[in-house]
C-alpha positions as CSV (number, residue, x, y, z in Angstrom):
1,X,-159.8,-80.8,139.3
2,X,-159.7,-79.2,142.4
3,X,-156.4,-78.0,142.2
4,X,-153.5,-76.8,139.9
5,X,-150.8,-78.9,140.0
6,X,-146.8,-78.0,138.7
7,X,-144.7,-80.4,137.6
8,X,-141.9,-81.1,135.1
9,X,-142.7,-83.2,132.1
10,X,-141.5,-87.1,132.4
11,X,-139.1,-87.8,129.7
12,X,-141.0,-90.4,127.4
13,X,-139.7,-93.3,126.1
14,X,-141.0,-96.1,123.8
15,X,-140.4,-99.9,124.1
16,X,-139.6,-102.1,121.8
17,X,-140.5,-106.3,122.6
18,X,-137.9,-107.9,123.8
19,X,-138.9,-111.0,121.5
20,X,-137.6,-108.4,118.4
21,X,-134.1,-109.1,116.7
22,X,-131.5,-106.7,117.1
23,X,-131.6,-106.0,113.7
24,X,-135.7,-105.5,113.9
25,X,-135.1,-103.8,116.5
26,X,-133.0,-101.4,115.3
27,X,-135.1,-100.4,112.1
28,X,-138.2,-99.8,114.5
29,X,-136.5,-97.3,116.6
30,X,-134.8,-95.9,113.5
31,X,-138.4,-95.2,111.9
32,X,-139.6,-94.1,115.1
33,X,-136.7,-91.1,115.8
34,X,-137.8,-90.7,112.3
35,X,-141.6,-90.1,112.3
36,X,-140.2,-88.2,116.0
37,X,-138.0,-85.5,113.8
38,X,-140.2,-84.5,111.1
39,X,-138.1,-86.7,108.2
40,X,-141.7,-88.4,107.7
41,X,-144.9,-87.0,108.7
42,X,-148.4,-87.8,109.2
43,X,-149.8,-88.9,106.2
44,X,-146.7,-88.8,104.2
45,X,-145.2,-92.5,102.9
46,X,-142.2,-94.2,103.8
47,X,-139.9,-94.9,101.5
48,X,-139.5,-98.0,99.2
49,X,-138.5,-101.4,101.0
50,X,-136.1,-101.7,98.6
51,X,-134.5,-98.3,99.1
52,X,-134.7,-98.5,103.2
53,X,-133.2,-102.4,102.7
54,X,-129.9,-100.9,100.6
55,X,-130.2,-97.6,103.6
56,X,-130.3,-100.1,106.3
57,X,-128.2,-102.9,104.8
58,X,-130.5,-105.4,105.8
59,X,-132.8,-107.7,104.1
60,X,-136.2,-106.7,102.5
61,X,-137.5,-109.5,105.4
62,X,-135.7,-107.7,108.1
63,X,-137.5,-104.1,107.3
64,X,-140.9,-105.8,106.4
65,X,-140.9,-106.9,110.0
66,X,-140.1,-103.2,111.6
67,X,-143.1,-102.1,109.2
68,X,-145.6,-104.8,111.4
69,X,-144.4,-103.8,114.3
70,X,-145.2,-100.0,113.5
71,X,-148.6,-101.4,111.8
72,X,-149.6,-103.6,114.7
73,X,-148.8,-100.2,116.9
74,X,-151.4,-98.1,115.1
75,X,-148.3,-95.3,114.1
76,X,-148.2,-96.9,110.3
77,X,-151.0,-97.4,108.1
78,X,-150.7,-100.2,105.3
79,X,-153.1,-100.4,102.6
80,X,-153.1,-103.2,100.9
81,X,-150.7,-103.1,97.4
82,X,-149.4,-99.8,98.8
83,X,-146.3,-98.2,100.9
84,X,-147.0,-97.5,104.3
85,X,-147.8,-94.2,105.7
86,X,-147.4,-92.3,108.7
87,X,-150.8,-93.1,110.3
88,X,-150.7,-90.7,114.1
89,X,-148.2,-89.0,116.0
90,X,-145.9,-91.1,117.3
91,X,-147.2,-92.2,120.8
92,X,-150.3,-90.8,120.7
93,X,-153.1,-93.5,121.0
94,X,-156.1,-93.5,119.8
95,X,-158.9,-92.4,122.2
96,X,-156.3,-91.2,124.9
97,X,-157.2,-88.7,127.3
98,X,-155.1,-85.7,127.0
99,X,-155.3,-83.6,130.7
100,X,-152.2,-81.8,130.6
101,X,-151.5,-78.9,129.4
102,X,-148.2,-78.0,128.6
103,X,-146.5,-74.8,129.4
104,X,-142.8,-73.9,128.1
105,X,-140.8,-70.8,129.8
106,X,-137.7,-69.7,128.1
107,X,-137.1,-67.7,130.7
108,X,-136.8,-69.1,134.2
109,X,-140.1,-70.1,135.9
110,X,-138.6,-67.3,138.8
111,X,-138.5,-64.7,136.9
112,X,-140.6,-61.2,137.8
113,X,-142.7,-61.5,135.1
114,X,-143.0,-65.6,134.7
115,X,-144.9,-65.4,138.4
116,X,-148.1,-63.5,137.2
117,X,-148.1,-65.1,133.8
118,X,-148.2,-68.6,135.8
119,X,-150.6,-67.3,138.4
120,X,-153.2,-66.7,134.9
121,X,-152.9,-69.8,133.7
122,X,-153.6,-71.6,137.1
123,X,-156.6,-69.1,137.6
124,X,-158.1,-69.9,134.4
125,X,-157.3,-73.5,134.4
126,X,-159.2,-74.5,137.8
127,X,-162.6,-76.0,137.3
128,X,-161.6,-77.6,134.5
129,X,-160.1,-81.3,133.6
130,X,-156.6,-79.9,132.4
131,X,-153.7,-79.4,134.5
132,X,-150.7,-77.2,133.7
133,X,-147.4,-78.8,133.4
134,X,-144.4,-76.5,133.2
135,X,-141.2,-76.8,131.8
136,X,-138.1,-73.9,131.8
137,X,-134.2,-74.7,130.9
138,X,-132.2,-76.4,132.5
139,X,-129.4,-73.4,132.2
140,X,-130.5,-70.1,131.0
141,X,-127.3,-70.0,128.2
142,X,-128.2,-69.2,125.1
143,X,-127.4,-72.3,123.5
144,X,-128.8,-74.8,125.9
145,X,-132.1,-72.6,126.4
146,X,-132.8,-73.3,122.6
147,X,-131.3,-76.8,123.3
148,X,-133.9,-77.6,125.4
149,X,-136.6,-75.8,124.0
150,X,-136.3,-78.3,121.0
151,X,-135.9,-81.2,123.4
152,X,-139.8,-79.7,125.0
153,X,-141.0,-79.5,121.3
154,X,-139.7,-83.0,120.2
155,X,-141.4,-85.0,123.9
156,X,-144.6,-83.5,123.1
157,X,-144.5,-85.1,119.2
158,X,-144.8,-88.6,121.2
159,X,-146.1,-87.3,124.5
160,X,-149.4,-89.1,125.2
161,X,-151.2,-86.8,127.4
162,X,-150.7,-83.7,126.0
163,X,-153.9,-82.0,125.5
164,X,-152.3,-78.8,123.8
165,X,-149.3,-76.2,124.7
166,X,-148.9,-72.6,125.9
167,X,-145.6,-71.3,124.6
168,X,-143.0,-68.6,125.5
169,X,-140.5,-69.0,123.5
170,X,-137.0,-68.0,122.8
171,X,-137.4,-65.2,120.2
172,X,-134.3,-65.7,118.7
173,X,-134.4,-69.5,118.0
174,X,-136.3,-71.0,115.1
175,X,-137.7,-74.1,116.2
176,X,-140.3,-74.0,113.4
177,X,-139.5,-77.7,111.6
178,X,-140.7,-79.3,115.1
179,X,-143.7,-76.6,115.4
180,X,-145.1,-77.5,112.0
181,X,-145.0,-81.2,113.0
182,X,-147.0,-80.4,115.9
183,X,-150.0,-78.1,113.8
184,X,-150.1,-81.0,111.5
185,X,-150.5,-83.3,114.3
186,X,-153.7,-81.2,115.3
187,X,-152.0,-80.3,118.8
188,X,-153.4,-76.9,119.6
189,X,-150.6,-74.5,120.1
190,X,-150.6,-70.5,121.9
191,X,-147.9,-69.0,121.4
192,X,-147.2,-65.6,124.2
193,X,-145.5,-62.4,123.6
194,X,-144.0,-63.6,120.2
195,X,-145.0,-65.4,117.6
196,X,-144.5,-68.7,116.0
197,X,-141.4,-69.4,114.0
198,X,-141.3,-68.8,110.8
199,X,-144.9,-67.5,110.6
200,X,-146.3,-70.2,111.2
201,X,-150.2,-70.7,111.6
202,X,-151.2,-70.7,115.4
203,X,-152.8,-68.4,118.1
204,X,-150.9,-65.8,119.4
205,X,-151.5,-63.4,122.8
206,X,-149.0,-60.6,122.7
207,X,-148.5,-56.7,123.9
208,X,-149.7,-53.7,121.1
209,X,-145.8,-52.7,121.4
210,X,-146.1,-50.2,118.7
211,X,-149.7,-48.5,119.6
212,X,-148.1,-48.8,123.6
213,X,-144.9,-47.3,122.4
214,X,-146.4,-44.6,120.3
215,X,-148.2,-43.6,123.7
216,X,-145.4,-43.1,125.8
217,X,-143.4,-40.7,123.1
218,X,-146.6,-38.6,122.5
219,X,-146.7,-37.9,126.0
220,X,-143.1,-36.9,125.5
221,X,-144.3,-34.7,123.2
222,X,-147.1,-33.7,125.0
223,X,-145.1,-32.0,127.6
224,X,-143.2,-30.3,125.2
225,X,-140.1,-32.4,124.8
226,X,-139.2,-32.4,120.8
227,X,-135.4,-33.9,121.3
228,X,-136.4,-37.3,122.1
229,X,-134.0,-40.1,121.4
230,X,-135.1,-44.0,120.9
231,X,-133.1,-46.3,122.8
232,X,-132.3,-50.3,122.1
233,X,-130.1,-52.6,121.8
234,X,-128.8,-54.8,118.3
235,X,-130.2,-57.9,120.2
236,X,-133.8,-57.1,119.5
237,X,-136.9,-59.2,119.5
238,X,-139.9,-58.6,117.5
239,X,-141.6,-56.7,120.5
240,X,-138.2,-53.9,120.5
241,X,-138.4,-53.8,116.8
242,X,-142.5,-53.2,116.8
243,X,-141.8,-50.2,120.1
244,X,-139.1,-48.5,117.9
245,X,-141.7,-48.7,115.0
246,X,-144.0,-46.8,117.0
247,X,-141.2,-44.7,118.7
248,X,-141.1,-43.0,114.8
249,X,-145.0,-42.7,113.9
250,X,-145.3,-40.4,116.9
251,X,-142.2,-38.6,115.5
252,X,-143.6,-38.2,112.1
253,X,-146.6,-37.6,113.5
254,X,-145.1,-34.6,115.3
255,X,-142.9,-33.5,112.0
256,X,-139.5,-34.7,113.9
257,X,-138.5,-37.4,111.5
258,X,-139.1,-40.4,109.4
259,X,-137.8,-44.1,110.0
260,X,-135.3,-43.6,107.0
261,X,-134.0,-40.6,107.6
262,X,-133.4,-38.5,110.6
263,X,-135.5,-35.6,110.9
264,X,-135.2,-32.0,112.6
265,X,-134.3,-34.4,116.4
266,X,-135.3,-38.0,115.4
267,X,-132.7,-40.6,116.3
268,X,-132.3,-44.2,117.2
269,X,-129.5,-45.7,119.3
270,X,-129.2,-49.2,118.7
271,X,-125.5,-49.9,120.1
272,X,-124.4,-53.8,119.4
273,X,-125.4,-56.2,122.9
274,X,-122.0,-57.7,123.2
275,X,-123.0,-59.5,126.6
276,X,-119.7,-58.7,127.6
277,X,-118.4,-57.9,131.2
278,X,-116.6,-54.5,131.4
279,X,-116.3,-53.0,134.3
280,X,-116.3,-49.2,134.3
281,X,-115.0,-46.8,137.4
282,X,-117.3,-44.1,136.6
283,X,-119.6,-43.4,139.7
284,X,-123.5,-44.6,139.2
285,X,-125.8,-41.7,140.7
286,X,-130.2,-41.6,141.1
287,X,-132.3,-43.9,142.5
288,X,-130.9,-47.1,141.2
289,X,-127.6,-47.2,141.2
290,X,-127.2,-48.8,144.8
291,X,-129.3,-51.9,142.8
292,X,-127.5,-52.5,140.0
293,X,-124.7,-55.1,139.6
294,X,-121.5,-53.9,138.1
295,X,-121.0,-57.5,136.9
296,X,-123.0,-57.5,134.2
297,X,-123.3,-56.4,130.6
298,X,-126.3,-54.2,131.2
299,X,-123.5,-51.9,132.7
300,X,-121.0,-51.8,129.0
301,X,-124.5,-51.5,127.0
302,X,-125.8,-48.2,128.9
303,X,-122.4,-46.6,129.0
304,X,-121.8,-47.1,125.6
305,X,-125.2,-45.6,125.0
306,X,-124.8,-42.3,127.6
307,X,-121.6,-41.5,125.5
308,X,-123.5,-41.4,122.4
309,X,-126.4,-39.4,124.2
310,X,-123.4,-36.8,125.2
311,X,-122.0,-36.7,122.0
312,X,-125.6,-35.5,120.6
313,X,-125.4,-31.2,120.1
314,X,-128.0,-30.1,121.2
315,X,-128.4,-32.8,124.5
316,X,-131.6,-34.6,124.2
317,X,-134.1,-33.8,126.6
318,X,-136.0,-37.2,126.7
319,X,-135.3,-40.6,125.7
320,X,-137.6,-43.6,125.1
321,X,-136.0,-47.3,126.3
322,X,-137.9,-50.2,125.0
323,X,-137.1,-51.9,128.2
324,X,-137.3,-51.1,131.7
325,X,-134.1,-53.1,132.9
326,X,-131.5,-50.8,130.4
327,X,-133.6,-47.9,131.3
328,X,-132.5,-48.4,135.0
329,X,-129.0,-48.6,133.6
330,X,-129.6,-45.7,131.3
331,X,-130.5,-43.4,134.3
332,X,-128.1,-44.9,136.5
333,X,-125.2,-43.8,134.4
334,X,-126.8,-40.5,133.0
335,X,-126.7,-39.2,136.5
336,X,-122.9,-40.4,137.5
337,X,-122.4,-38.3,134.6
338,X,-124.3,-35.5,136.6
339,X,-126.9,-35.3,134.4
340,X,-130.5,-35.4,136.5
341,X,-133.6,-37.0,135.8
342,X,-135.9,-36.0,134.9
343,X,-134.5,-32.3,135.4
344,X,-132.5,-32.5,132.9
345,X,-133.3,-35.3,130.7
346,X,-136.6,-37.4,130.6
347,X,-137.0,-40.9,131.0
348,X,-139.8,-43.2,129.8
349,X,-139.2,-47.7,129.8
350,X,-141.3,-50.1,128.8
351,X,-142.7,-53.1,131.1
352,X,-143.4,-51.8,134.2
353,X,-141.1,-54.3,135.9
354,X,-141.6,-52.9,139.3
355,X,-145.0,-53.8,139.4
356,X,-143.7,-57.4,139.6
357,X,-140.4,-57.5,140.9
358,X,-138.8,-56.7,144.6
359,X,-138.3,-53.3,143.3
360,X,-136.7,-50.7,145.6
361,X,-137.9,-48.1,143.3
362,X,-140.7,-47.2,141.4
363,X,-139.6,-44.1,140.1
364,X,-139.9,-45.1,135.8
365,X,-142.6,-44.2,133.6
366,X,-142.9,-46.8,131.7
367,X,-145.7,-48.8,129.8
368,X,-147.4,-51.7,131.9
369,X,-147.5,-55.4,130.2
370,X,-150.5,-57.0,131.4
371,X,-148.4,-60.5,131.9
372,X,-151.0,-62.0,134.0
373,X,-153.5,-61.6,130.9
374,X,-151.5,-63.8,128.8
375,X,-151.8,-66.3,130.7
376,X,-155.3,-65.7,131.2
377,X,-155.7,-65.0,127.7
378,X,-153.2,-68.1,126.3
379,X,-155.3,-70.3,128.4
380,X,-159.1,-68.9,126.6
381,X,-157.4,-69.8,123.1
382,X,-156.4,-73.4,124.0
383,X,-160.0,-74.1,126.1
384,X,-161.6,-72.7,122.4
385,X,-159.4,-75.3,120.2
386,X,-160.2,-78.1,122.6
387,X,-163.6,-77.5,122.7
388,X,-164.5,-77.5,119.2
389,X,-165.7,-73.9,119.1
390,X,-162.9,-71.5,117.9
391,X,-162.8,-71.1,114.3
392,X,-160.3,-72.8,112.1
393,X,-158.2,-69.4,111.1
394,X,-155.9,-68.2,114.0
395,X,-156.7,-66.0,116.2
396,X,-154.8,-63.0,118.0
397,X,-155.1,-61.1,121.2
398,X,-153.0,-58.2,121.6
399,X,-153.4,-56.9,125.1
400,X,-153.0,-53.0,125.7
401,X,-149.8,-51.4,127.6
402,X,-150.9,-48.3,129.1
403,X,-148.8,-45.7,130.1
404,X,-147.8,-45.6,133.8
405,X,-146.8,-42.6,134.9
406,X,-144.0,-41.9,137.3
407,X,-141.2,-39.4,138.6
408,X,-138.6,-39.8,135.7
409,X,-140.4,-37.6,133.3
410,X,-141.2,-33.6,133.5
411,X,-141.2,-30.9,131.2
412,X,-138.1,-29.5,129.9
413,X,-135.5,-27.2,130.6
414,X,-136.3,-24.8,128.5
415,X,-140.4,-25.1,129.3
416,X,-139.4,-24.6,132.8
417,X,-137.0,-21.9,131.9
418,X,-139.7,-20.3,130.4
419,X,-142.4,-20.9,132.7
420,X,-140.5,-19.4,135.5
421,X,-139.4,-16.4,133.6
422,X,-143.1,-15.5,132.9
423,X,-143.4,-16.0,137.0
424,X,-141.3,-13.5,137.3
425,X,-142.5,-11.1,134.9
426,X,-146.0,-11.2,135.9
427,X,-145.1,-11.6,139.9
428,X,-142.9,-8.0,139.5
């Protein structure tokens, strides 16, 4: 192709002849939703005509009929003296050519980081016969996000052109009834930054959160910072839960506490993400607080977690934020409190937003996802399973997150304290 096209996927529907009575007619699209769902699946057998007959209330004529339709469609196979069987996916026929390739955002396709992740694909995709076609929710609510990453997941069962499917999901829905339908069906699946459901069998491109997150607290530690707190939220993906895993191997490392108990200054905040609205009157100070919106739950989240950072005797001196968007917050409300960064307390995200984003500051060090190699990435799985050439097991990519370094950290207080004592000593 000599171009990347977008698009959203068609919805796909499957006719029934008109020359089929009602009652036929319903039985075929009964079994279809069926075979669509998962509640029979390639290879498996239908049940008894006798037991769909009493299901249906029809006649044993009435559901034979539905079966020849299915039969005569290629998506049943009926041996001879034996019950049918699932024989394909449903829709998929034989020998069709499968261009597209299917791409599913949780997020919006707007988003900072969705731009360079779709800018990958497109890259790697030109010059070949596939074309990407993207999908993101309708609403991004909770609810309906997962609604209609299902709805993606069930069209591509019965979607005909569907080569194979790149997939950021929702890492909090558990979709994996309709993603096991789809491995049996042989559609090559890739999943980015999270895995599949349920642990399912497919290729995976991700970050190394906990090598990545490890990083950034040794360099904590590195310039002499030994009161370092971890900072989260309750509403954590696997990529949070894999940085605050590395968060304590460089703290054990450095003999400041285990993931059990807290050591001599290892500690966790993990305050619970009520997505509430509250708005606070305290003043927002630093760099970002003229980019921050009030209205949001962000705000509640890293108030709640500054008061537990006062409350800590002795103050820490740095803290690590597994995301770059609370560590905005974080900093924000640290210094309405009058507490500086990085004077008086070190700051180190994760994401390295501003590379993407409008930012009006750049001002975090944070660690730097490479999202434009998962696409890139995502896209060199799928061409292997299409091809023939990647072996059967699955495979993972876990891209590297190095450590960007920026104006929110410094030594410590005390260093400094001591640094320019010793000036002044050896200067008299």
């Amino acid at each position: 192709m000599s171009q990347t096209s977008w698009s959203i996927p068609p919805s796909f529907a499957f006719t029934v002849s008109d020359s089929l009575t009602p009652t036929v007619r319903m039985i075929v699209e009964s079994l279809r939703e069926r075979i669509l769902d998962g509640t029979f699946r390639v290879g498996g057998v239908l049940p008894s005509e006798h037991e769909m007959a009493t299901q249906f209330q029809v006649g044993r004529g009435s559901i034979r009929s539905a079966i020849e339709v299915l039969v005569d469609a290629g998506e049943l196979d009926k041996p001879r003296y034996a019950r049918p069987s699932v024989a394909r996916p449903l829709g998929r026929p034989a020998g069709a050519t499968r261009t597209d390739v299917y791409v599913w955002l949780a997020q919006t396709i707007r988003e900072d980081t969705s731009v360079p992740f779709l800018q990958g694909i497109s890259r790697e995709l030109a010059g070949t016969p596939y074309r990407p076609v993207v999908q993101e929710p309708s609403i991004h609510v909770e609810n309906i996000v997962q609604a209609d990453e299902r709805k993606f997941l069930l069209d591509l069962v019965r979607n005909p052109n569907a080569a194979g499917a790149i997939l950021w999901r929702d890492t909090f829905s558990d979709q994996s009834d309709v993603v096991a339908q789809l491995i049996q069906q042989g559609l090559p699946l890739v999943f980015v930054d999270s895995t599949a459901p349920g642990g399912l069998p497919t290729d995976h491109v991700g970050t190394a959160n906990a090598l990545a997150a490890k990083r950034c607290v040794k360099y904590l530690l590195d310039l002499g910072h030994r009161r370092i707190v971890c900072v989260s939220d309750s509403d954590i993906p696997t990529a949070s839960i894999e940085r605050i895993k590395g968060y304590w191997r460089a703290m054990r490392q450095a003999g400041l506490g285990t993931s059990t108990q807290a050591g001599l200054f290892g500690q966790c905040i993990v305050p619970e993400l009520t997505h509430e609205v509250t708005l606070y009157n305290d003043p927002l100070g630093g760099i970002y607080a003229h980019g921050l919106d009030r209205d949001c739950f962000y705000s509640d989240l890293a108030h709640r977690i500054v008061g537990e950072i006062l409350a800590i005797d002795p103050l820490p001196t740095a803290l690590f934020v597994t995301y770059d968007v609370l560590a905005s917050w974080v900093w924000a409300v640290l210094e309405g409190h009058g507490i500086r960064v990085p004077e008086d307390i070190s700051i180190v995200g994760f994401d390295w937003r501003a590379q993407w984003e409008k930012s009006f500051a750049d001002e975090l060090t944070t660690a730097s996802q490479d999202f434009e190699g998962f696409g890139c990435h995502a896209v060199e799985l799928l061409l292997g399973r299409l091809s023939g050439e990647a072996p059967s097991v699955p495979r993972h990519i876990l891209l590297d997150a190095p450590l960007v370094k920026r104006s929110s950290t410094s030594t410590p207080p005390s260093l400094r304290s001591e640094h320019a004592l010793a000036a002044d000593v050896y200067g008299s």
